[in-house]
C-alpha positions as CSV (number, residue, x, y, z in Angstrom):
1,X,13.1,-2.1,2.7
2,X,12.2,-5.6,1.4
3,X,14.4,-8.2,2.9
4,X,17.2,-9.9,0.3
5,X,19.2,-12.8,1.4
6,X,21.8,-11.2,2.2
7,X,20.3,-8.9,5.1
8,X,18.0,-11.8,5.7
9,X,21.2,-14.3,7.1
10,X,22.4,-10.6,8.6
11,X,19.3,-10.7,10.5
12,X,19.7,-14.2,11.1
13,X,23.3,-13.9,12.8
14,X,21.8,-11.0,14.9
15,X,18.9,-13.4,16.7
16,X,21.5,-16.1,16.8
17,X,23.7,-13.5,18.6
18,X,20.7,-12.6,21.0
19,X,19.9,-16.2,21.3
20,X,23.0,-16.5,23.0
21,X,23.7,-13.4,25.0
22,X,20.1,-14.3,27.0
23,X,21.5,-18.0,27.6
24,X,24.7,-16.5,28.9
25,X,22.9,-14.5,30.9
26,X,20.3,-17.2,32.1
27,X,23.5,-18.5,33.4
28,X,24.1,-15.7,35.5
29,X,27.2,-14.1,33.9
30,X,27.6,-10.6,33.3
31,X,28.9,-7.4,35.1
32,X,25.7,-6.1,36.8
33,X,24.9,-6.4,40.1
34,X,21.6,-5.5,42.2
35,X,18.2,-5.4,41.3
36,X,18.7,-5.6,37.8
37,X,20.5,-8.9,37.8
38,X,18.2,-10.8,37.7
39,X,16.9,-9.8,34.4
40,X,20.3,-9.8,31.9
41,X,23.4,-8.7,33.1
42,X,25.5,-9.0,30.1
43,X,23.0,-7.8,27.4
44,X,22.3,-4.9,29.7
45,X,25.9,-4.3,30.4
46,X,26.8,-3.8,26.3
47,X,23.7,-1.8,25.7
48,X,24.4,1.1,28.3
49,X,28.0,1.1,27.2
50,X,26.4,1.4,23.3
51,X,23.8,3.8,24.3
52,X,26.6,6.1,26.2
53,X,28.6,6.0,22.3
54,X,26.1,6.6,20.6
55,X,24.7,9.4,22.5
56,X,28.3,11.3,21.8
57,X,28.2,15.1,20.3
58,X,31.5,14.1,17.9
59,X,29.4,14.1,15.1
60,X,32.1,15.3,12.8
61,X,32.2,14.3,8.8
62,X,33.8,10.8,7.9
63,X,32.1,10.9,4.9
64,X,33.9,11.5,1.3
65,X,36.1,13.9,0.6
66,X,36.6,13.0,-3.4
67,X,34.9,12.8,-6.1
68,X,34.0,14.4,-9.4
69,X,33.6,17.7,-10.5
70,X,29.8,18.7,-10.9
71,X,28.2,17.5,-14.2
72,X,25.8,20.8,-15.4
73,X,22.5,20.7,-16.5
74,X,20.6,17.9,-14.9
75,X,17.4,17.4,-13.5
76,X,16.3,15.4,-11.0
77,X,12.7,14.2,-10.1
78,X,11.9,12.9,-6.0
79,X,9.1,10.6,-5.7
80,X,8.3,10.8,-2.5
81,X,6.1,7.7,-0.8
82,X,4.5,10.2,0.6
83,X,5.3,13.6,2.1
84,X,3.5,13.9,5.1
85,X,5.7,11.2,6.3
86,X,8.5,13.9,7.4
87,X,11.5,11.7,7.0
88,X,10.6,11.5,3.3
89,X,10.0,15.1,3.6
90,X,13.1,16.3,4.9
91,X,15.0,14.6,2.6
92,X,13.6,16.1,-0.1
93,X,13.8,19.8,1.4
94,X,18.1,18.6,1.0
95,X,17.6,17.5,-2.0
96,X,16.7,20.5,-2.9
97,X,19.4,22.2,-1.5
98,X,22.0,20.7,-2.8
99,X,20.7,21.1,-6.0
100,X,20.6,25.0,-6.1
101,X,24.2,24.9,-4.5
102,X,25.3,21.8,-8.0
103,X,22.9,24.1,-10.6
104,X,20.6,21.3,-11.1
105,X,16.6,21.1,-11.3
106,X,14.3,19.4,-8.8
107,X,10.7,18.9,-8.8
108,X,9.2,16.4,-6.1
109,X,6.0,14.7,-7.1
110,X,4.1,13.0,-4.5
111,X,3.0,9.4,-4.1
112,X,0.2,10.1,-1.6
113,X,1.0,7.2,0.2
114,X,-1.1,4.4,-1.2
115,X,0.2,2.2,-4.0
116,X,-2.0,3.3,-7.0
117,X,-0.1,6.7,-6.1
118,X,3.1,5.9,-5.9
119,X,2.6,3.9,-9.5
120,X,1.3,6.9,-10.8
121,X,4.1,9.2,-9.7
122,X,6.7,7.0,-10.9
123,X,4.8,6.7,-13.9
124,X,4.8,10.3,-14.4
125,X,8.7,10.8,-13.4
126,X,9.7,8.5,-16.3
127,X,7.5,10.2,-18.6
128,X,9.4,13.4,-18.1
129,X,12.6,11.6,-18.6
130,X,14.9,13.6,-16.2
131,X,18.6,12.7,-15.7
132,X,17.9,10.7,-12.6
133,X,14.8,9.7,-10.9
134,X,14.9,9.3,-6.4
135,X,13.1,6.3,-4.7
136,X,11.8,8.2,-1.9
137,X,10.8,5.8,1.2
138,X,8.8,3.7,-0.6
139,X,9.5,-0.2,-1.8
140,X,10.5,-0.3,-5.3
141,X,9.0,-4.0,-6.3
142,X,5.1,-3.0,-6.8
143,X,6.5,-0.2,-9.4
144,X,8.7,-3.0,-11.2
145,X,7.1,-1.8,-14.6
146,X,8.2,1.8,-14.0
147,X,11.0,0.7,-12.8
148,X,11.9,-1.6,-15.6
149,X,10.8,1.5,-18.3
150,X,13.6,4.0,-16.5
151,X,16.1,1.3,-16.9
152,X,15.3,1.0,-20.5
153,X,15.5,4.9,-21.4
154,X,18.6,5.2,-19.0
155,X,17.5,6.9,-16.2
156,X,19.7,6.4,-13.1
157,X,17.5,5.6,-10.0
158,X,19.1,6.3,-6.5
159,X,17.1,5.0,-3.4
160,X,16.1,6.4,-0.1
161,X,15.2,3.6,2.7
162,X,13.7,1.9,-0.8
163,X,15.5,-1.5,0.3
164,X,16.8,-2.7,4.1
165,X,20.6,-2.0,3.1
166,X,22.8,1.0,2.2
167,X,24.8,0.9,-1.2
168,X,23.9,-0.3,-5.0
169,X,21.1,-2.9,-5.7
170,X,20.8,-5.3,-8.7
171,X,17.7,-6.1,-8.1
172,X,15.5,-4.0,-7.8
173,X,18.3,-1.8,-10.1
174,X,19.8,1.3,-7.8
175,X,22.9,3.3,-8.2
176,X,23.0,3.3,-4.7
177,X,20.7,3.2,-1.7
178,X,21.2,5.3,0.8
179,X,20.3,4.6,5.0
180,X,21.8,4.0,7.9
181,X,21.8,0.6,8.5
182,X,19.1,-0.7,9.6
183,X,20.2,-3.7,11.8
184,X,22.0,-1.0,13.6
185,X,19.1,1.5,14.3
186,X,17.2,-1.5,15.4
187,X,19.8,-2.8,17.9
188,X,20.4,0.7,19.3
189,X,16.7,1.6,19.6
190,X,16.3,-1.7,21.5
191,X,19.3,-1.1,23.5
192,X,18.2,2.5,24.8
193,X,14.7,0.6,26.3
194,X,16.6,-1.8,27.9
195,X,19.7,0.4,29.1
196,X,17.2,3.1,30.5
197,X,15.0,0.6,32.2
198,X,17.6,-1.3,34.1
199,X,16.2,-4.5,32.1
200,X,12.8,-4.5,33.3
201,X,10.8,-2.8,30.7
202,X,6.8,-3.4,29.3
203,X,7.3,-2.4,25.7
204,X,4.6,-1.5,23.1
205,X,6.4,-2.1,19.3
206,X,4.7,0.7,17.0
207,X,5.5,-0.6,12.9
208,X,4.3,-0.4,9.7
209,X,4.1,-3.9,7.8
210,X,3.2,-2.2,4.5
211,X,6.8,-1.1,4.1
212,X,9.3,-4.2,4.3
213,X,12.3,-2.2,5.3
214,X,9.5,-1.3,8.1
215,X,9.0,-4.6,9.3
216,X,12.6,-5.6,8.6
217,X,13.2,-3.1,11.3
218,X,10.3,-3.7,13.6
219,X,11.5,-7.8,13.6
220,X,15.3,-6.8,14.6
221,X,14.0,-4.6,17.5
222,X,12.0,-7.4,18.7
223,X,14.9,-9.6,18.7
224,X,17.0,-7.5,21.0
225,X,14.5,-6.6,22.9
226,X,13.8,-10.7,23.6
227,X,17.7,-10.5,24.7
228,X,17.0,-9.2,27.5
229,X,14.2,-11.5,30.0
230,X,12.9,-8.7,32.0
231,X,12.0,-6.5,28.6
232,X,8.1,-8.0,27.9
233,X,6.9,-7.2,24.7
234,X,3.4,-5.9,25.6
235,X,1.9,-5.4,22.1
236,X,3.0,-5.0,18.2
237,X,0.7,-2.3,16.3
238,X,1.0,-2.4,12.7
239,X,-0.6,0.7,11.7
240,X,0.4,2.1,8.4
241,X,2.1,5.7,8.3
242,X,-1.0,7.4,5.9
243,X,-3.3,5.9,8.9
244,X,-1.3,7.1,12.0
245,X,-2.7,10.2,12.8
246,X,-6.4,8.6,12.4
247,X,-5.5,5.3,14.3
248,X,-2.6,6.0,16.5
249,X,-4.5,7.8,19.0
250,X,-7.8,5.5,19.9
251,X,-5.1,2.4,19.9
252,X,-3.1,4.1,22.5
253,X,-6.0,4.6,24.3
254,X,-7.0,0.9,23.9
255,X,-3.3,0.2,25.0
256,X,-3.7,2.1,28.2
257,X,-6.6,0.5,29.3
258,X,-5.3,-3.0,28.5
259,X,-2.0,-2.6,29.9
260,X,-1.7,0.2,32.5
261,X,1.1,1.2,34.5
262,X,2.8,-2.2,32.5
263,X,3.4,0.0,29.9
264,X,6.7,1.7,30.8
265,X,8.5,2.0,27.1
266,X,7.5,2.6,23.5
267,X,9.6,1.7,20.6
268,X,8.5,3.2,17.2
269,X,9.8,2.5,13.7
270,X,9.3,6.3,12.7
271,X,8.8,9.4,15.1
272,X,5.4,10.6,14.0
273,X,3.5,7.8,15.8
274,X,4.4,9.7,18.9
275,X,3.4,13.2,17.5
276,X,-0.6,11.3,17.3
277,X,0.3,8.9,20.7
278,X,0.9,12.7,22.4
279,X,-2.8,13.6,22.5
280,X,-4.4,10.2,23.9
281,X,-1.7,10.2,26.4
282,X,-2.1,13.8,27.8
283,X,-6.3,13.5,27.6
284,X,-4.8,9.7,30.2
285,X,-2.9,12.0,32.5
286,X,0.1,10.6,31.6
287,X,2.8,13.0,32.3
288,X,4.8,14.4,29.0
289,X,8.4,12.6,30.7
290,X,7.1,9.6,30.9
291,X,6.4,6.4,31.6
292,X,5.9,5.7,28.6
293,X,9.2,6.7,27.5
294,X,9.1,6.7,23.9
295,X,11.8,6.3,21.4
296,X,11.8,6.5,17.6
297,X,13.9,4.3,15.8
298,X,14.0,7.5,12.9
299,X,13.6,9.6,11.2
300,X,14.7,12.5,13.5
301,X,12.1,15.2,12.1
302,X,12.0,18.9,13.7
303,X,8.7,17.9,15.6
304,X,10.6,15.1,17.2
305,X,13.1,16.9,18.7
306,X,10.5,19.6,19.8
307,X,8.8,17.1,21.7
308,X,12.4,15.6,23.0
309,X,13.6,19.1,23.9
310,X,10.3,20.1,25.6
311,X,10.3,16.4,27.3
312,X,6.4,16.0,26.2
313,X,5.8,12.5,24.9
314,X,8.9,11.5,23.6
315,X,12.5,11.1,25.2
316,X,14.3,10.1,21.9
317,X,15.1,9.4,18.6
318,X,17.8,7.2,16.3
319,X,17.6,10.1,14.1
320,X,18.5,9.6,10.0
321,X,20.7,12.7,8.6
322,X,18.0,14.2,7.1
323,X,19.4,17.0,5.0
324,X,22.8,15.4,4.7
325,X,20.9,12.5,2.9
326,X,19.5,14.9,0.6
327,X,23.0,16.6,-0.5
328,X,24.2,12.6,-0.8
329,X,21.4,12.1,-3.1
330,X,23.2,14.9,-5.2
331,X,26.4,13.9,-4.7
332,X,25.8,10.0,-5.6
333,X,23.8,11.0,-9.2
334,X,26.9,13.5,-10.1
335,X,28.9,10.2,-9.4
336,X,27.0,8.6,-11.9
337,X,26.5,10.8,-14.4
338,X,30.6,10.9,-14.6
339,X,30.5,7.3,-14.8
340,X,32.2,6.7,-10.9
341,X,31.1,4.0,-8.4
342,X,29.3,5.2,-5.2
343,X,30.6,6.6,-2.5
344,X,29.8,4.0,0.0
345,X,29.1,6.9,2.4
346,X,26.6,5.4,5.4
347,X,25.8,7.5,8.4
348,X,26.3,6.2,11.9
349,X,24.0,5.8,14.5
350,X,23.4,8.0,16.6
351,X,20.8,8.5,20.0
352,X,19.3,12.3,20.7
353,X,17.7,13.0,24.0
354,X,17.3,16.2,25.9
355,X,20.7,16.2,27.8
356,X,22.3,16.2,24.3
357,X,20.6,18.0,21.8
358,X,21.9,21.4,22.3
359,X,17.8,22.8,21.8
360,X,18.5,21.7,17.8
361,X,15.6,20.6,15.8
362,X,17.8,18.1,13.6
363,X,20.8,16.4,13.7
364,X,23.3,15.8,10.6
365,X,27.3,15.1,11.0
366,X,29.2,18.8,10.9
367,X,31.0,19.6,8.0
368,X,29.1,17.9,5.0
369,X,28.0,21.1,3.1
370,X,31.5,22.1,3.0
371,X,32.9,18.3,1.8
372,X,30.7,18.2,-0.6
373,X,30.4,22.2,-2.3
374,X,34.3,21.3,-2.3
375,X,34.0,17.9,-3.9
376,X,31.8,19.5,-6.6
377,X,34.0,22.7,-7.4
378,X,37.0,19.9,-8.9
């Protein structure tokens, strides 16, 4: 969520990467042949072979299989950015399960979405000094005082999507942050526009700058998408998530008259842009398949996949494991409260459409429920 130096030089190597690929393919290397060579053969090439991985149904559990016994008797306290952002939402509906299956306590207060919220709701977490306090979706650095206070009384903090990389944080001070990576999600967001448009795509970019794991995101979609010559960037809207569903719709209706039939793709850094884009575009005629096609680089809500499965307004999502995320949440505070390292455990990427959702309304790797209840039993 806010870029450190490490996963800024990560971001780095990947435009360098890019860089290169579109001067190899300026070059006229590559694989393809036909109409779409003249955009970027070789970048197109690797992105419908990564697509066609990543939109496999093995989805089985490569997460961890050991660990400690439960530690009784805690409590746990979710702060949630804000919960009608569904990712956030979901989470915390695992979190919640997971605790009822460990014996523990939740209760999810809610940051409302604007900074003077989430202050307060972090605020109030640490006054109620719980075992173990979640980051949920929200950057940890404006709430440096709060933050600084649970460190002081002890209070473990585990993140979710509160920086841009998975795993512990010194600074701002997590026990471990859990999210896929984001550099990947980017790429293979990115690499579904370009595979599914042959190379020739207009793109609209749909972020929100407010959240630097966000616009960490938003910038390495951009970059891939550059990769390819024949992908245009149309327009970046930076609307924040508690605006969406009051802004989303007149600027897609601004978009459509500025850009027309140009507009063939939409990338978006979470799915519920598309749930307000759905109304504009129906009242334009636009038919629910598409163009635009519309993918969400996460978080892989139900309404997504009701809109994927029913083809209106969205094809597909880069969907986060929703309610396995919530039972790691669980699973990485047990590991600290019995004074173990965390797991390390980082879901892969993976791309739902219609032709491989099976009609489910999330996605999460098969198994976890059982690794973990028998990770917890000892």
């Amino acid at each position: 969520m806010y870029p450190h130096r490490k996963s800024a030089l990560a971001a780095a190597a990947l435009f360098a990467a890019a860089a290169a690929a579109v001067a190899g393919c300026g070059a006229g290397t590559g694989g393809t042949t036909g109409p779409s060579a003249a955009g970027c053969p070789a970048v197109l090439e690797q992105a419908r072979a990564d697509v066609r991985k990543a939109e496999s149904t093995d989805s089985a559990w490569t997460g961890p299989t050991t660990g400690p016994a439960a530690v009784p008797g805690k409590n746990i306290v979710y702060v949630a950015q804000t919960m009608t952002n569904p990712g956030v939402a979901g989470v915390a509906q695992g979190l919640q399960q997971a605790a009822k299956t460990i014996g523990w306590q939740v209760r999810v207060i809610d940051g409302e979405g604007s900074p003077a919220g989430i202050q307060a709701a972090l605020s109030q977490a640490v006054t109620l000094k719980p075992s173990g306090i979640v980051i949920g979706g929200f950057d940890p650095r404006p709430t440096s005082r709060q933050v600084a206070r649970a460190e002081a009384a002890g209070i473990p903090l585990v993140g979710w999507h509160a920086v841009d990389s998975p795993g512990p944080s010194t600074n701002p001070p997590l026990f471990t942050n859990i999210t896929t990576k984001v550099q990947d999600v980017a790429r293979i967001s990115a690499d579904w526009v370009i595979a599914r448009s042959d190379g020739r795509a207009g793109v609209v970019l749909f972020t929100d700058d407010s959240i630097p794991f966000a616009r960490t995101k938003a910038d390495l979609i951009k970059q891939r998408l550059a990769a390819c010559p024949g992908v245009e960037l149309l327009a970046y809207e930076n609307i924040p998530i508690p605006d969406a569903s009051r802004r989303t719709p007149q600027e897609v209706s601004s978009l459509l008259s500025r850009f027309g039939s140009k507009w063939t793709h939409s990338v978006a850094i979470n799915d519920l842009y598309f749930a307000d884009a759905a109304p504009a575009l129906r009242a334009a005629g636009k038919p629910g398949g598409g163009p635009p096609a519309n993918i969400g680089a996460g978080d892989g809500d139900p309404s997504a996949f009701q809109r994927i499965n029913s083809r209106q307004y969205q094809a597909a999502t880069v969907p986060e494991p929703l309610t396995q995320q919530g039972w790691q949440i669980v699973d990485e505070f047990n590991r600290a409260f019995a004074g173990r390292p965390a797991s390390g455990y980082v879901a892969p990427v993976h791309v739902v459409t219609a032709d491989n959702s099976g009609g489910a309304t999330s996605w999460d790797p098969r198994g976890y429920e059982q690794a973990y209840e028998k990770i917890w039993r000892g």
